[in-house]
N, C-alpha and C positions, 0 to 999 in steps of 0.2 A: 445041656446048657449051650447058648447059642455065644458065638464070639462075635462081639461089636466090629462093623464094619471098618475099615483101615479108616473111612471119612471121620468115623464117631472115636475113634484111636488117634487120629493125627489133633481135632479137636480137644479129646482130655489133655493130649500130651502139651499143647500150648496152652491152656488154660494153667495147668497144671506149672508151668512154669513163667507166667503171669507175664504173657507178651500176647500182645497184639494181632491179628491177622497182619496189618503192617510192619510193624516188627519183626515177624518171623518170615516174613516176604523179603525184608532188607537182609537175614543174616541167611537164606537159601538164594540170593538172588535172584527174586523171583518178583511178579508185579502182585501187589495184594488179591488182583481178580483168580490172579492164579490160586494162592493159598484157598483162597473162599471154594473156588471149583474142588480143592479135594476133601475141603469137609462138606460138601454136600452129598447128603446120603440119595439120592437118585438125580441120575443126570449130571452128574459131575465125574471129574477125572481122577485117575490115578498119579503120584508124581512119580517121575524116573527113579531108577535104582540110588542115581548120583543124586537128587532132589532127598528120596527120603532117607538116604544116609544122614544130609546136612540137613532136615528136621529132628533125624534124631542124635546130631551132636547138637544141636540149639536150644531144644527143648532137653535135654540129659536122658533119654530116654533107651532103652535097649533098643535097638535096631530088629532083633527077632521078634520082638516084641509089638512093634510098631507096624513091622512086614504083614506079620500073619497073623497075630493077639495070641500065640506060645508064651510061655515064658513070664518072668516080671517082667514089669513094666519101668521098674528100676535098673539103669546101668551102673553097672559097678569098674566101669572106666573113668580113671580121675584127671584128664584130660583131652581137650580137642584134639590133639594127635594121633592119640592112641583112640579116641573112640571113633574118629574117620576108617583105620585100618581094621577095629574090630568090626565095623558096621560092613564093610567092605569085603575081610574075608567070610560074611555071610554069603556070596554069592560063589 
């Protein structure tokens, strides 16, 4: 079985938690063209380690999950504090 690309993973995970490319551009601070560039699945970009930490405390998402599509896709960290340092000591 093939694993969805991080573009098609960062995609579910906003959907998924019903925000916007804008939205989720204001809470990584990032410009929306940014977000769009990393759900495009050809020709588009990757975001930084620090970028898809804060997609996936935004979207609630695991951070291993989101990295590489291991794991659930469910984080079972119950706040933005601790889920910045779990996303973090992922590296």
């Amino acid at each position: 079985m093939m694993w969805a690309s991080m573009a098609i993973r960062i995609r579910r995970a906003r959907l998924g938690a019903s925000l916007t490319q804008s939205q989720l551009a204001r809470h990584t601070g990032v410009n929306r063209s940014a977000v769009a560039q990393w759900e495009r699945t050809e020709g588009g970009t990757t975001p930084s380690v620090s970028n898809l930490a804060n997609i996936a405390v935004a979207t609630r998402v695991a951070f291993e999950w989101l990295a590489t599509g291991r794991g659930t896709n469910v984080t079972e960290v119950p706040d933005k504090t601790s889920a910045v340092t779990y996303a973090m000591d992922e590296f």
